[in-house]
C-alpha positions as CSV (number, residue, x, y, z in Angstrom):
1,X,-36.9,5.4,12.6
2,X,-38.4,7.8,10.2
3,X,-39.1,10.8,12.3
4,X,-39.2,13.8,10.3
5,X,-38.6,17.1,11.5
6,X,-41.3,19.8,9.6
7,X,-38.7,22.0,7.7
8,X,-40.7,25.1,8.4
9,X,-41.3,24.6,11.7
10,X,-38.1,23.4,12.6
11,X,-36.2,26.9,11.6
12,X,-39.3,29.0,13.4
13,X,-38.0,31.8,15.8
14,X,-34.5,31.6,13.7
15,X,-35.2,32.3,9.7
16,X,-38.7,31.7,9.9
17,X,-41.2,33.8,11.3
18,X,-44.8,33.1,13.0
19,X,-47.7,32.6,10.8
20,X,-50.0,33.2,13.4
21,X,-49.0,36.3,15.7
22,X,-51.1,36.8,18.6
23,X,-51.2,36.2,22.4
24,X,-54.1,34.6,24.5
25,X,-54.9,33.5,28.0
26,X,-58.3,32.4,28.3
27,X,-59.7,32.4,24.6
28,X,-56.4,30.1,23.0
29,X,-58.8,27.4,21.8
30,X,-61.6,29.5,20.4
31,X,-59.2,31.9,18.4
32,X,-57.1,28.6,17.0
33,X,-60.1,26.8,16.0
34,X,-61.0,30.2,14.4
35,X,-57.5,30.9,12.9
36,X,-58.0,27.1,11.0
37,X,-61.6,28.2,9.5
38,X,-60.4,30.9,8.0
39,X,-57.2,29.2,6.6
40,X,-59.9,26.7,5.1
41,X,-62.0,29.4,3.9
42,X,-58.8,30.8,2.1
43,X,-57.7,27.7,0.6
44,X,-61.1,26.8,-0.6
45,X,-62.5,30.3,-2.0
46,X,-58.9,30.8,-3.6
47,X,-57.9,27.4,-4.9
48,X,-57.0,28.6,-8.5
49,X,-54.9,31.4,-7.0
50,X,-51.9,29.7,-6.1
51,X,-51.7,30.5,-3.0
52,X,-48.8,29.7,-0.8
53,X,-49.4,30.9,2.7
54,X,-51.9,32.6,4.8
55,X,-51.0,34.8,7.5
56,X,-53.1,36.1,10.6
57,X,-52.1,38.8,12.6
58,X,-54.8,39.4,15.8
59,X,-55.1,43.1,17.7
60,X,-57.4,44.4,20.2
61,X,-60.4,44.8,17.7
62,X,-59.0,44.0,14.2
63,X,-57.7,40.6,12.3
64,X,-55.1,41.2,9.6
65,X,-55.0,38.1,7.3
66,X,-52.4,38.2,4.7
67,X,-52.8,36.3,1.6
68,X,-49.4,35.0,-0.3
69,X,-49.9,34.2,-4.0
70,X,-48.6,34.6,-7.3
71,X,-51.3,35.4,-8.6
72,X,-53.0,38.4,-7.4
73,X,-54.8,39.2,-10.3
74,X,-57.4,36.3,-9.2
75,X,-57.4,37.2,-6.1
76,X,-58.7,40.7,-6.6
77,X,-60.5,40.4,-9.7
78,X,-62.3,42.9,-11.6
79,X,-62.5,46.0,-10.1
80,X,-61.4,44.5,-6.2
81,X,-64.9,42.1,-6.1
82,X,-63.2,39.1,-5.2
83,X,-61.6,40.9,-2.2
84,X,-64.6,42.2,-1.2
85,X,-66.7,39.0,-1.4
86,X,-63.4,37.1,0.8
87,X,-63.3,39.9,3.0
88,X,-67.1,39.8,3.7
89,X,-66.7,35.4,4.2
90,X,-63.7,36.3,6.6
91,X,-65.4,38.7,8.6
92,X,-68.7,36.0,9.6
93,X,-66.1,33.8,11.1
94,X,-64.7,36.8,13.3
95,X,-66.3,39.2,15.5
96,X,-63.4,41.5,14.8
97,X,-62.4,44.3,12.0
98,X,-61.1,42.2,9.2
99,X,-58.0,43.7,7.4
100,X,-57.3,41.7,4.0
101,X,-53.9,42.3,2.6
102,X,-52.3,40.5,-0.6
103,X,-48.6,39.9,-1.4
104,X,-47.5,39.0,-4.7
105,X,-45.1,35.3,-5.2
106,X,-42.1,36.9,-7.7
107,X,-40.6,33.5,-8.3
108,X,-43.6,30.7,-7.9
109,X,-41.0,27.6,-9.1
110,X,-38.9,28.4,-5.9
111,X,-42.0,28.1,-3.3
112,X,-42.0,24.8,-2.7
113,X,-46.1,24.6,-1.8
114,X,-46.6,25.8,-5.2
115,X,-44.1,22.8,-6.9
116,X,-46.1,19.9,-5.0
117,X,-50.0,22.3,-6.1
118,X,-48.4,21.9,-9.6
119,X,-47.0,18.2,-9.6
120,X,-50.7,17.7,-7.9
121,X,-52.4,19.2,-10.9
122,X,-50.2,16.9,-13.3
123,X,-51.5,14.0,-11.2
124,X,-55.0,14.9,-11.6
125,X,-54.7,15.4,-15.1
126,X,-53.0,11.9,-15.9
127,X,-49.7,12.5,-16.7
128,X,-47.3,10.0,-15.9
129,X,-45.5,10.8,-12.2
130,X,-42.0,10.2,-13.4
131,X,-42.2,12.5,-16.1
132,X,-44.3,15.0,-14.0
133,X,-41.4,15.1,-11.6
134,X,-38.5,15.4,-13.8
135,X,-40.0,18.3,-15.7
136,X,-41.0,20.2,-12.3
137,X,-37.4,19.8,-10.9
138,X,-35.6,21.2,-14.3
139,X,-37.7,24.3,-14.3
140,X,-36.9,24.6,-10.3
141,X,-33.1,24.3,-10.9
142,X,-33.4,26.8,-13.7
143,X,-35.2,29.1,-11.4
144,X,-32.0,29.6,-9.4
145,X,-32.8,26.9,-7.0
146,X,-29.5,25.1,-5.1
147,X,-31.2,21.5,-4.5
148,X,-35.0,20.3,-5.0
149,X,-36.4,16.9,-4.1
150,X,-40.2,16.0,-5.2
151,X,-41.8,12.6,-3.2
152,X,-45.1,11.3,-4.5
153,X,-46.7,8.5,-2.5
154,X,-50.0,6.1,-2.7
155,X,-51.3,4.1,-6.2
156,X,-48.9,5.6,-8.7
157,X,-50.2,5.1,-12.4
158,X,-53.1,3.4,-10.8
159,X,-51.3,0.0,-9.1
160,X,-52.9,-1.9,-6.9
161,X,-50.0,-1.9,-4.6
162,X,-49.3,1.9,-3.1
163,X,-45.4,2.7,-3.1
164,X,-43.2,5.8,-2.8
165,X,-41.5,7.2,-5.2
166,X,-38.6,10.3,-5.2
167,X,-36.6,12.4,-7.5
168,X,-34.4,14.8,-6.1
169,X,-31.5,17.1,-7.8
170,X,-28.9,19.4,-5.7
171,X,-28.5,19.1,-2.2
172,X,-31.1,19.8,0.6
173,X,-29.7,20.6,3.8
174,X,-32.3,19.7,6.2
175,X,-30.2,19.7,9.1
176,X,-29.0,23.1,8.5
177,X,-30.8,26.0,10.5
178,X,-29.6,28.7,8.4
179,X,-30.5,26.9,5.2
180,X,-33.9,28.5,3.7
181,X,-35.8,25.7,2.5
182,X,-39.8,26.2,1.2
183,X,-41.6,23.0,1.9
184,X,-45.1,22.3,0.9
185,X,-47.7,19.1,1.4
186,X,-50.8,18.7,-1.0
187,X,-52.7,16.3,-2.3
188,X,-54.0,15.1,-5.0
189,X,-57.6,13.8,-5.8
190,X,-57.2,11.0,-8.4
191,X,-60.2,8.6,-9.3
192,X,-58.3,5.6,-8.1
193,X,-57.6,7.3,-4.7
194,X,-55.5,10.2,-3.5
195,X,-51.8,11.0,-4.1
196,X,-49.8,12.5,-2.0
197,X,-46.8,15.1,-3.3
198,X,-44.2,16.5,-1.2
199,X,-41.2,18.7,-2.1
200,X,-38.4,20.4,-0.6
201,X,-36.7,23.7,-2.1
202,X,-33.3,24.9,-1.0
203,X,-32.8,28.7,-2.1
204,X,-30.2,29.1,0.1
205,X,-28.4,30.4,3.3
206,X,-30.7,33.4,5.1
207,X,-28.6,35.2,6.9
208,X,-30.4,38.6,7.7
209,X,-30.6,41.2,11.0
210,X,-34.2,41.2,11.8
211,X,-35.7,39.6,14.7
212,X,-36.3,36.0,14.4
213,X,-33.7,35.7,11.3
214,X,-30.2,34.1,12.3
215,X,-27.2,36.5,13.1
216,X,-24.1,36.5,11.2
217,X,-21.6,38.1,13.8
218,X,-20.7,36.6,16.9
219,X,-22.7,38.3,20.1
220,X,-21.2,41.5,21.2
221,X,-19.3,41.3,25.0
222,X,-21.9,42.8,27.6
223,X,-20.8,46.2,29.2
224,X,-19.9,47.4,32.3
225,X,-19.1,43.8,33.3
226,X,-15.9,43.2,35.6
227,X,-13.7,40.9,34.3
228,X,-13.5,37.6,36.5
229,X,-10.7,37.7,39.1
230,X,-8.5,35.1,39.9
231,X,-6.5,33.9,42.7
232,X,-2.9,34.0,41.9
233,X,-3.0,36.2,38.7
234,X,0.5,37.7,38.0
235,X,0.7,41.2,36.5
236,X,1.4,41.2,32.6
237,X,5.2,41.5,31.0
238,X,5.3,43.8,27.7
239,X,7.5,41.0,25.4
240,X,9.7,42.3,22.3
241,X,7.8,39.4,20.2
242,X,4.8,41.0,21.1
243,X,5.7,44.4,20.2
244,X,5.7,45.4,23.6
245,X,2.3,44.9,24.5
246,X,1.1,43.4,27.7
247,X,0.4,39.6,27.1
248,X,-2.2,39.7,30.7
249,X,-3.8,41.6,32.7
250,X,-2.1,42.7,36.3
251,X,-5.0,41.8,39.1
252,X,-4.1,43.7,42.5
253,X,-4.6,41.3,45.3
254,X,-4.1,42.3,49.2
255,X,-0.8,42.3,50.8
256,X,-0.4,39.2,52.8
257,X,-0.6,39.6,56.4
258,X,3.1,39.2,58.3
259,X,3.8,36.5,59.8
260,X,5.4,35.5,63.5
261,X,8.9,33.9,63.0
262,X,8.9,30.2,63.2
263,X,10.3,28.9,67.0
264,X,13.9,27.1,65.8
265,X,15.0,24.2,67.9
266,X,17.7,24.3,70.8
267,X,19.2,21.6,68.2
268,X,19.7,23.9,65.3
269,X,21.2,27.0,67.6
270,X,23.8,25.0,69.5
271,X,26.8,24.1,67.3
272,X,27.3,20.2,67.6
273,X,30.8,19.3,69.4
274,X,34.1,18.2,67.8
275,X,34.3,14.6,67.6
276,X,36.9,12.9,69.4
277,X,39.8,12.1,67.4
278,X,40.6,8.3,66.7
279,X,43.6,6.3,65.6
280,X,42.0,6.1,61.9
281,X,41.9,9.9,61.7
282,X,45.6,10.3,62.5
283,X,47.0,9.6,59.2
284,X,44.4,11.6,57.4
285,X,45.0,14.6,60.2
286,X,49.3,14.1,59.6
287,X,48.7,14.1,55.6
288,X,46.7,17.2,55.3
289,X,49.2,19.1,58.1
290,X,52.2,17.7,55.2
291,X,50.0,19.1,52.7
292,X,49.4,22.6,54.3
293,X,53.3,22.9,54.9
294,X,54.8,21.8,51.7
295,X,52.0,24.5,50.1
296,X,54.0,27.3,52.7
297,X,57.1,26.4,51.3
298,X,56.6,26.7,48.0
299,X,54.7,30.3,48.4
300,X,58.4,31.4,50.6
301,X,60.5,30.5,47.9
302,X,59.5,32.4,45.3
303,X,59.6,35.4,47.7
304,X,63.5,34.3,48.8
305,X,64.5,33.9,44.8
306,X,62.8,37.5,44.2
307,X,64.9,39.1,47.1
308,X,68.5,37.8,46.0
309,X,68.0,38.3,42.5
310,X,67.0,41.8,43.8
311,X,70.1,42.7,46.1
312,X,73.0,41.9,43.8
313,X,70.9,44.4,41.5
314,X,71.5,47.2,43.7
315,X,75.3,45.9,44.8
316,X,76.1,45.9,41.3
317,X,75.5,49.5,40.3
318,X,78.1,51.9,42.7
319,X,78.5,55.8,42.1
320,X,81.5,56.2,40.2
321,X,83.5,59.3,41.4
322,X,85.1,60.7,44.3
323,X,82.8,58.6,46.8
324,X,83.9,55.6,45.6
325,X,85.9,54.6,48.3
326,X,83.0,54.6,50.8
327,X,80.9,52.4,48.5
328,X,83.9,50.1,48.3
329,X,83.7,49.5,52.2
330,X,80.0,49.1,51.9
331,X,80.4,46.4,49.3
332,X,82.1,43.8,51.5
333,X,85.1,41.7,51.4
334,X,85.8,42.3,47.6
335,X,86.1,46.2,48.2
336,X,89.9,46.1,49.2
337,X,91.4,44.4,46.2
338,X,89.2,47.4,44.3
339,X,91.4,49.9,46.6
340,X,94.6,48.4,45.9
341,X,94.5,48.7,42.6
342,X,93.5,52.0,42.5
343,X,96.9,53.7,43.5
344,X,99.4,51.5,41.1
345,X,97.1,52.8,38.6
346,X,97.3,56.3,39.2
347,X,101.5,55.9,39.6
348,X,101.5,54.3,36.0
């Protein structure tokens, strides 16, 4: 319980860059223990500067050290002598060509090492913490900042008993990488012991393009890498839903290798043989032979009823004229009544 995560070194490599940029084998430990006297001799020389950061850039023969404040107008002083006189203190701690550079703080309310140097002053001064606090965060949120929280710990108001207290307006995000949040530690040298003042900032999301910054776009897909293939893939179908676009990609896999036909059993070639009939099977056997003919005569006698109704058809329409007694003797047993009464006719 109550491990804290440093807020600036936390996002370093993603939002954040590297205060100290150089590389060493052999000489790590002298060139750290000389990166932290000059950070002292910063701090110390330029203590009324407000200054928020120190950077320290090492080549082959030169040390850049860049100084952020907001005020830069102490820090060079009349005519560039105070830049002289901390680039001369810089360079006895250093073997190397010292390069001094200063950058200029546009918003100090929004670095939050500046807020605790200020609530730190306050304390020093005697001004009551809480009201020290409040005041500090109200001109922070003014500033444009999205969330501020300002901790003060150790004999507050001069108490015998050291506590911890905390004001804290907006929202502070420490758990988010992108989130740009200035923190700063200082402390403050009170005559009934030391105080001291942490606060957080949160100006924002950072999302930027440069190196060490966090990316806003998803990665890009690497090229001239084959896509994966895999067994059993089927070639794509263009859908009307889809508006006739393939919905996969066809992967081309080797024609399988024929086969030998499989050996069938003398079992399977050989038809089985009939069963022998039994006395059980008789009636079943005589009912479907009933069936079978009763079907037969009912497919004959429609044929029978279509010939007669055809034949008196054709009996029933003779040539009329001279011929007519030849069709009469065709016509069967009825023809010579037809005959005889043909000549008492004519005589009447």
């Amino acid at each position: 319980m109550g491990h804290k995560v440093h807020p600036y070194g936390f996002r370093i490599g993603i939002i954040k860059p590297w205060l100290a940029k150089w590389y060493a084998d052999r000489d790590y430990a002298t060139l750290l223990q000389e990166d932290m006297r000059i950070r002292e001799l910063v701090a110390k020389q330029l203590s009324n500067a407000s200054v928020s950061q120190v950077e320290i850039e090492r080549g082959i023969n030169h040390v850049t050290v860049t100084v952020h404040t907001a005020k830069p107008g102490i820090v060079i002083g009349k005519g560039g002598a105070n830049v002289e006189a901390l680039r001369t203190n810089v360079g006895k701690l250093t073997n190397k060509k010292v390069k001094l550079e200063i950058k200029e703080i546009l918003q100090p309310e929004l670095d939050g090492m500046l807020l605790a140097q200020n609530v730190a002053g306050q304390l020093e001064r005697r001004i009551a913490f809480r009201k020290a606090i409040k005041q500090s965060i109200q001109r922070t949120i003014k500033a444009g900042a999205k969330g501020v929280k300002i901790q003060v710990s150790g004999r507050l108001g001069g108490s015998e008993m050291s506590r911890t207290e905390w004001d804290k307006e907006g929202r502070i995000p420490l758990g988010t990488l992108r989130a740009d949040i200035s923190y700063g530690v200082v402390h403050a040298h009170t005559t009934y012991g030391r105080i001291g003042v942490k606060a957080w900032v949160y100006r924002g999301e950072q999302l930027g393009e440069r190196p060490g910054s966090a990316r806003t776009e998803p990665r890009a897909p690497r090229r001239g890498t084959a896509p994966a293939r895999t067994r059993g893939a089927r070639a794509a179908t263009a859908r009307p839903e889809d508006g006739g676009v393939p919905t996969a990609t066809a992967v081309e896999e080797p024609a399988p290798k024929p086969r030998a036909p499989r050996r069938t059993s003398k079992a399977a070639v050989e038809p089985t043989p009939a069963e022998p009939e039994t006395a059980a099977d008789a009636p079943s056997k005589a009912t479907q032979a009933a069936a079978t003919a009763s079907t037969a005569d009912q497919t004959e006698a429609p044929a029978a009823a279509t010939a007669a109704d055809t034949e008196p058809a054709a009996a029933s329409a003779p040539e009329v004229g001279p011929a007519g007694d030849g069709a009469a003797e065709a016509a069967g047993s009825d023809a010579p009544d037809a005959s005889a009464s043909e000549p008492s006719d004519k005589e009447s």
